[in-house]
N, C-alpha and C positions, 0 to 999 in steps of 0.2 A: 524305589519306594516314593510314592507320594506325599504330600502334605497331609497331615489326619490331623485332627481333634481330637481328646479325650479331654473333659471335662475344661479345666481352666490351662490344660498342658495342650500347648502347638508343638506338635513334630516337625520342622523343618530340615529336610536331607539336601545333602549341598554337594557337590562332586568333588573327588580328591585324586590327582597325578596318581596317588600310592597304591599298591593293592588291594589296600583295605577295601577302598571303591567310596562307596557315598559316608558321609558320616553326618548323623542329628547331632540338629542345635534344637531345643528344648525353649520355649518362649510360655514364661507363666502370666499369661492373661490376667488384669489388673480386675479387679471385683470393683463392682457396682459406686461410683463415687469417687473412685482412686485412677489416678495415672502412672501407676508404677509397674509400668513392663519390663517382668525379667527375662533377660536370655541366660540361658546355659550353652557354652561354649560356642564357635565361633565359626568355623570351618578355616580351609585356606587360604590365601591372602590371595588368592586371584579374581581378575573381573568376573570369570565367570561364577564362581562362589558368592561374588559378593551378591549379584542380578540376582542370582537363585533364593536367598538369606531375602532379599529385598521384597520377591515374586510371593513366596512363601509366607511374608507380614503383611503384603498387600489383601492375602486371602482372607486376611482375620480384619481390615479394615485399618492395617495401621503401617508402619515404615520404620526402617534402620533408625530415622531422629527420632523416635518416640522412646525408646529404648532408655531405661532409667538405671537400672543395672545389669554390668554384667557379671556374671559367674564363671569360672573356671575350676572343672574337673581337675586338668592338669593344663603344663604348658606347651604340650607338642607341639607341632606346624597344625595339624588339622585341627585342633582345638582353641588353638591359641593367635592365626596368622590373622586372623581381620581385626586383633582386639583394641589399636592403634586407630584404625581407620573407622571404626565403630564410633570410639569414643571422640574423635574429630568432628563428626557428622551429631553425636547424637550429647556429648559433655554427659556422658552415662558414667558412672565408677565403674572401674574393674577389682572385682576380689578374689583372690586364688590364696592357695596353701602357702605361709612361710618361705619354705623350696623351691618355689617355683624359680628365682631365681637362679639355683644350682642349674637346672634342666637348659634353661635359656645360654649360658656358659659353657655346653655340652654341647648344641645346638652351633653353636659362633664362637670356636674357643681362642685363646690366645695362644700364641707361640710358643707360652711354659707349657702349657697343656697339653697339646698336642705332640711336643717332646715327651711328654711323661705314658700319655696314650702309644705312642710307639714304644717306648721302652714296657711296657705291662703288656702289650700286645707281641711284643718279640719274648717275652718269656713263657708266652703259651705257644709258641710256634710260627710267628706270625712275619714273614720276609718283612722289606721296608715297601718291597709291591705291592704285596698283601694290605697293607693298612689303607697304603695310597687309593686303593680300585674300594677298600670297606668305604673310605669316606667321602669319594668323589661327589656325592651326591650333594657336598654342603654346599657349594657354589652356588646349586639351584636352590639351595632354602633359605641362604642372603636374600636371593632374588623374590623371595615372596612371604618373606617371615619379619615385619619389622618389630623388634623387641619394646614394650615397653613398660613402666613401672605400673605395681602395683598401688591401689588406694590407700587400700586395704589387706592387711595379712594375715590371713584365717589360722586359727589352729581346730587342734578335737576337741570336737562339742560344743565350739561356736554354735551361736545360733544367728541364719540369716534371716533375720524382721523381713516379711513381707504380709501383706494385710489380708488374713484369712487364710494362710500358705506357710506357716515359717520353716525353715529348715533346717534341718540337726547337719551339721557338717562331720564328717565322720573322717579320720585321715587314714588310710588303703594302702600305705607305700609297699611295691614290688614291683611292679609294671613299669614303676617312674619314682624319686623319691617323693614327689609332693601329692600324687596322687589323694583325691578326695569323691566320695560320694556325699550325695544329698540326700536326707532321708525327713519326707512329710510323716510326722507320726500320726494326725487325727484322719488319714485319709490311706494311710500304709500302703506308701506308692514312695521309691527309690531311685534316684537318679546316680545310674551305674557307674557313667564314662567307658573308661577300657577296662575296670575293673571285673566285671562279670560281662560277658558279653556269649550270646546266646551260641551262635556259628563256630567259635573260634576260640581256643584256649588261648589270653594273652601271653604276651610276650614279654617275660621278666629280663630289661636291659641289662647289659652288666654298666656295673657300676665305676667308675675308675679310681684310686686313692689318689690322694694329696701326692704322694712320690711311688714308684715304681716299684716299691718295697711295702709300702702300706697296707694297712690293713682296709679289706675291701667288704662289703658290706657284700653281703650272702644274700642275693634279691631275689632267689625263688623261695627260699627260706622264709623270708620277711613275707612273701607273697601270702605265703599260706598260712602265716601270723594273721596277715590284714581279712582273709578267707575264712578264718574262724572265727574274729572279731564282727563281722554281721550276718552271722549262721543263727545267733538267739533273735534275730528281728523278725516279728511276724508280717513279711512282706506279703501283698495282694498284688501290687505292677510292678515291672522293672522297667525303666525308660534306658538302656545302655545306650552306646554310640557311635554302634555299628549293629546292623540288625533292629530286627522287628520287635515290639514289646514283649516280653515275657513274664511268666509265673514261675517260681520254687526255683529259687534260688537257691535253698539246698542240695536238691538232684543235681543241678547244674555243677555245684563245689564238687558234689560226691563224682562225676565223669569227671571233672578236671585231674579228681586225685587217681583215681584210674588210669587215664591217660599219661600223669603222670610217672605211676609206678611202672607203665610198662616202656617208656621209657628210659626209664633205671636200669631195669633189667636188661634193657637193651645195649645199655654202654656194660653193664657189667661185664655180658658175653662177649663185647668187641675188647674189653680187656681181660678177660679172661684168656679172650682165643690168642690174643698178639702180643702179650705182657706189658711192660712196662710204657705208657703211649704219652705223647703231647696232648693240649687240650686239641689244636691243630689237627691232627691223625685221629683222635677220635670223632672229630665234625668230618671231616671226609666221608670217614665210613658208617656215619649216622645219618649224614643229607649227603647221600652219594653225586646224586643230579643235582643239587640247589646251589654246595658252599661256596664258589666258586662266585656265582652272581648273587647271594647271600649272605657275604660275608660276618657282618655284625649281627646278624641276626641268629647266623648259627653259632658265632662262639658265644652269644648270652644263653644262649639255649643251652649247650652242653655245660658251660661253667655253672650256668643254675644248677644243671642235675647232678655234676661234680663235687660242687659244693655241697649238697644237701647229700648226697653220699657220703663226703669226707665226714663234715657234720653227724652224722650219724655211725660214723667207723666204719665201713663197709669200705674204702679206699685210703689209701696214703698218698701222698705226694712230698717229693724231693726233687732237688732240684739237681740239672747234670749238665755242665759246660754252661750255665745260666740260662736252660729253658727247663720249666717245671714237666715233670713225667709223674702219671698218675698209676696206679697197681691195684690190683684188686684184692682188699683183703678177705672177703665176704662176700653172696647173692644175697640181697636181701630178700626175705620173706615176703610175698602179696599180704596185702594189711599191715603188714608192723609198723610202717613209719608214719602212716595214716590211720591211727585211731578211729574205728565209730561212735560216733555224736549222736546221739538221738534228743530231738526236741518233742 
């Protein structure tokens, strides 16, 4: 994708190592008088990102130093890796959610962590190979992710001051805990992040406890808490952060929740057909060709849809020789877990 303009919104797409592919950064052009250029999110911390972020404000007649604030969706690598070398170059703020901090800690964890992450990942099935090959990739996001503090620490319903622009901050957690969108009320135009994103049903992380025992936070669950929570907004644009701008934001929830449900369904029948399974054995035979070279990303996957089953009765889980096995007690019904909403 290119560089676009809508109104006082710059699109800038910036390239990413990851699958995702390119991800927008969002720059709110300063009104007549004022020098206050915001960006929204950042991209990766690589040179070529950065030239790109740079190429991308040259088009609108301005540069990385001009930059007065910045914003944060969340704090992933692609959203969050230039936000250090940003505010070096430009003495801009950074404001993101509360959370962000939890994420960055997930991101570059310490030695208790990473203990308790193997211990929570070997009771869904997970060898000590297994976690090793999930997380191999941290190495490389040391190398291009430098963490650093916030200014500012937004909660719900903040308002971001910006002159003829301000923003409702709205907090989204599923995706990520600190997840936030931006939402312009006199202009009803929405800045997504990963939150809704046009191409692609996000990906609810799982979450890890404090100890191996913990109580873990149900993040597809929460997902579609944060998915109802801005279903009443009468949105005109969606600026997400992957893909091209969108309308109706509804339809969009209403396939996610589809997608959803036949996913459920899908693990139901693989324990239905095999009985008693790990979360492990159930990602094999859901991402037959992926788990192997997707390791974290398919056990978020299934523990989402695990959870939001248990959560709803439809499965049980026990634990046997200290790896949890899940049972089917129920197929759920199409529609029942997902209510219709009509606005």
């Amino acid at each position: 994708m290119a560089v676009k303009r809508f109104g006082r919104i710059l699109r800038i797409p910036t390239p990413t190592p990851f699958g995702v592919g390119d991800i927008n950064s969002y720059v709110i052009l300063p009104e007549a008088g004022s020098d206050q250029l915001v960006l929204i999110d950042t991209g990766v911390g690589t040179e070529e990102a950065w030239q790109a972020l740079q190429a991308g404000l040259n088009e609108a007649g301005y540069g990385i130093k001009d930059i007065t604030l910045l914003l944060l969706t969340h704090a992933h690598t692609d959203h969050m890796g230039q936000a250090s070398r940003i505010r070096e170059t430009s003495d801009c703020e950074i404001w993101g959610h509360e959370n962000v901090s939890s994420t960055i800690a997930s991101f570059l964890p310490s030695p208790e962590r990473i203990e308790v992450e193997r211990a929570v990942l070997q009771r869904y099935g997970f060898s000590a190979q297994m976690y090793d090959k999930a997380y191999d990739y941290r190495a490389y996001i040391a190398d291009i992710f430098k963490p650093c503090e916030l200014d500012r620490e937004l909660k719900d319903n903040d308002v971001v001051p910006i002159k003829g622009f301000d923003l409702k901050v709205i907090h989204t957690p599923g995706h990520c805990p600190e997840e936030v969108v931006f939402w312009q009320a006199q202009s009803q135009q929405m800045f997504s992040g990963d939150h809704l994103l046009p191409d692609v049903t996000p990906v609810c992380l799982l979450e890890f406890p404090e100890t191996p025992e913990g109580e873990r936070i149900h993040t597809l669950s929460q997902y579609y808490g944060s998915a109802d929570k801005v279903l009443p907004y009468e949105v005109r644009y969606i600026y997400p952060s992957h893909g091209d701008v969108f309308q109706d934001h509804r339809q969009l929830i209403v396939g996610y929740k589809l997608s959803t449900e036949r996913r459920l369904l899908k693990i139901a029948k693989i324990l239905e057909k095999g009985g008693e399974q790990t979360p492990l054995e159930v990602g094999q035979q859901l991402f037959p060709k992926v788990w192997e070279e997707q390791l974290y990303a398919v056990i978020s996957e299934v523990m989402g849809h695990l959870d939001l089953l248990l959560d709803e009765g439809y499965v049980t889980a026990k634990e046997v020789a200290g790896v949890v096995h899940y049972a089917l007690l129920a197929t759920p019904e199409p529609g029942v877990i997902f209510k219709s909403v009509t606005y």
